[in-house]
C-alpha positions in Angstrom: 3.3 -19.9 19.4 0.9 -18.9 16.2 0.3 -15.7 17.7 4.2 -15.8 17.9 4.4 -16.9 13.6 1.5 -14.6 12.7 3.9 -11.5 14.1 6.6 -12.8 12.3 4.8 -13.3 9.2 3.2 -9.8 9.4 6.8 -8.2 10.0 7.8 -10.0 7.0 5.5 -8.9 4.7 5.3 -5.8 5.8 9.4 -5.5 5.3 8.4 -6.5 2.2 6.2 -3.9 0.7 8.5 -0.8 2.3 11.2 -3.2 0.5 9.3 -3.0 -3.0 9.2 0.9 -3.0 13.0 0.6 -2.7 13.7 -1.9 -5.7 14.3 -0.6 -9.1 14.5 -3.9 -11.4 15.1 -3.1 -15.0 13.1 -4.9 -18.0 15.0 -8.3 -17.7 14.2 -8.7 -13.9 11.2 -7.7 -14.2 10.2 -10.4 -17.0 12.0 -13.1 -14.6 10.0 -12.0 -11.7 6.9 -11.8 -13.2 7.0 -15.2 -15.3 8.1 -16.7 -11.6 5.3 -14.8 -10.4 3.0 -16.5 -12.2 4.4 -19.8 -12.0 4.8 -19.4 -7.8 0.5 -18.4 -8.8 0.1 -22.0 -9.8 2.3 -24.0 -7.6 0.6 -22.2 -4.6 -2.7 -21.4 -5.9 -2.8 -25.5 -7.4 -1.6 -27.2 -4.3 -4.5 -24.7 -1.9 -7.7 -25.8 -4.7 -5.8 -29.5 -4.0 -6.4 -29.2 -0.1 -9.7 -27.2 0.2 -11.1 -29.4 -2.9 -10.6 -32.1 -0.5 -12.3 -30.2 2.3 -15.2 -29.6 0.6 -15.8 -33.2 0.1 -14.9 -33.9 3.4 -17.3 -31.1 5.0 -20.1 -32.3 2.3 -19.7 -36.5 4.1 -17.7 -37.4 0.3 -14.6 -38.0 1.3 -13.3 -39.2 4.9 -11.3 -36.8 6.9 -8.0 -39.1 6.6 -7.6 -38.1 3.4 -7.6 -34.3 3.7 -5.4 -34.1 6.2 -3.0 -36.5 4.6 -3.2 -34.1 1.3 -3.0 -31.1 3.2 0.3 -32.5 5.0 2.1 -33.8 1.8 0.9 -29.9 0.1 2.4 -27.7 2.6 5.3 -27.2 1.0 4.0 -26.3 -2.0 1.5 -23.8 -0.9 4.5 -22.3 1.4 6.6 -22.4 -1.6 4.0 -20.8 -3.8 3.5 -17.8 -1.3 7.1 -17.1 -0.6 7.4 -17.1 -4.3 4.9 -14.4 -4.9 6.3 -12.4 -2.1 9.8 -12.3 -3.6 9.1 -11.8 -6.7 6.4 -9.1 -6.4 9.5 -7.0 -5.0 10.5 -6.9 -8.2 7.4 -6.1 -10.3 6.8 -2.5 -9.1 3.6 -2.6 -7.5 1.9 0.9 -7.1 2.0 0.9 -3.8 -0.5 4.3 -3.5 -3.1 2.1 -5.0 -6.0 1.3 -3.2 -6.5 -1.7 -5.2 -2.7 -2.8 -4.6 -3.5 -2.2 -1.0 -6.2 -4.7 -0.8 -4.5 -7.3 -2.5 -1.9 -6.8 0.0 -4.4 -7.0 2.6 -5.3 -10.5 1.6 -2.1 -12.1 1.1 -1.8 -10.7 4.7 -5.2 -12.8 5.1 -3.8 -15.6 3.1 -1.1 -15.8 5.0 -2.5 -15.7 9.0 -5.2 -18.0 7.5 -2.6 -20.9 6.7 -1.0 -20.9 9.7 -4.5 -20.9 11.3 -5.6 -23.9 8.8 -2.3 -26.0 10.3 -3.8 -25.5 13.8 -6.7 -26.8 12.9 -5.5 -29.6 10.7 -3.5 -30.7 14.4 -6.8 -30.2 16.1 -8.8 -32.3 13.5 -5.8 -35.4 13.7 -7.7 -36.5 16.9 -10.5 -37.2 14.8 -9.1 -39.1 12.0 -9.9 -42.7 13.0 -13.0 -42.1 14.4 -15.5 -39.7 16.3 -17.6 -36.9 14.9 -15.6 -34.1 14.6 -17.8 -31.2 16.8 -19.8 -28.6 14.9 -17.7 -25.3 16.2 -14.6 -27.0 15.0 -16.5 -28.1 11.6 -17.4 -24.8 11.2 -14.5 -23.2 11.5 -12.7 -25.7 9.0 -15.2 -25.0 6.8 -14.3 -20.6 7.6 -11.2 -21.4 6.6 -11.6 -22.9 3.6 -13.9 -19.9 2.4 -10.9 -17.2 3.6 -8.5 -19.2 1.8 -10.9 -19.5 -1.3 -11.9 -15.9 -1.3 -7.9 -14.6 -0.8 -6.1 -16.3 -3.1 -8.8 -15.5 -6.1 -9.2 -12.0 -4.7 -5.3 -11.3 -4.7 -5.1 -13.0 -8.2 -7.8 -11.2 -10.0 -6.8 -8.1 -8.3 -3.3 -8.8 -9.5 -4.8 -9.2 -13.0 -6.4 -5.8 -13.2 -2.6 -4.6 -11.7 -1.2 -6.0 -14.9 -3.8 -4.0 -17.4 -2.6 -0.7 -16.7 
């Protein structure tokens, strides 16, 4: 089944980026998109520093792990909302799509993207644990992976959409 959504999600924003070589938004659209750009940046961006915050307590013994997995269920709407929102609107801002740099950032939403639905399989693995028990080291560790992918895309696809916006 996540195989199954990571296709799906890859089609997607794949249809996407042959879609945004195909958009021609004039100045008004364009100044929509990109203030909803930005503002789909900080819903997203906000509600992922929420949840992995929390992990990093949680995978430093400061906070139990009840609590991140009850933040990062009430937040997945918000970091869902966030991405779609950058996806849509990015159709609009005419990303240069010969760009190496353009192609990175792509690269890690991509990354973003198969990393969240991997997080929400390990979030269901880690509900047996709640209570009680010592969560095992392979599935600490890769809790602790994920958090560093999700980290290291979102900031990489926003700085890299920074330098986009210089030139």
């Amino acid at each position: 089944m996540l195989a199954a959504v990571g296709a799906l999600a890859a089609a997607l924003l794949a249809a996407s980026r042959w879609t945004s070589g195909h958009v021609h938004a004039g100045v008004t659209l364009q100044t929509a998109a990109r203030f909803l750009h930005v503002a789909s940046l900080v819903v997203g961006l906000g509600a992922v520093l929420a949840v992995d915050w929390l992990a990093v307590l949680w995978l430093t013994g400061r906070r139990p792990l009840a609590g991140v997995l009850d933040t990062a269920c009430a937040l997945q709407t918000p970091i869902w909302a966030g991405l779609g929102g950058l996806t849509v609107t990015g159709l609009f801002l005419r990303p240069d799509l010969g760009s190496p740099l353009t192609l990175v950032k792509l690269g890690l939403v991509l990354a973003v993207t198969l990393n969240g639905l991997y997080a929400h399989r390990l979030g269901q693995l880690l509900e047996r644990y709640r209570g009680e028990g010592e969560v095992p080291r392979r599935l600490f560790a890769r809790s602790a992976a994920a958090a560093t992918v999700s980290q290291a895309g979102w900031w990489g696809a926003s700085f890299i959409g920074f330098l986009n916006s210089q030139s």
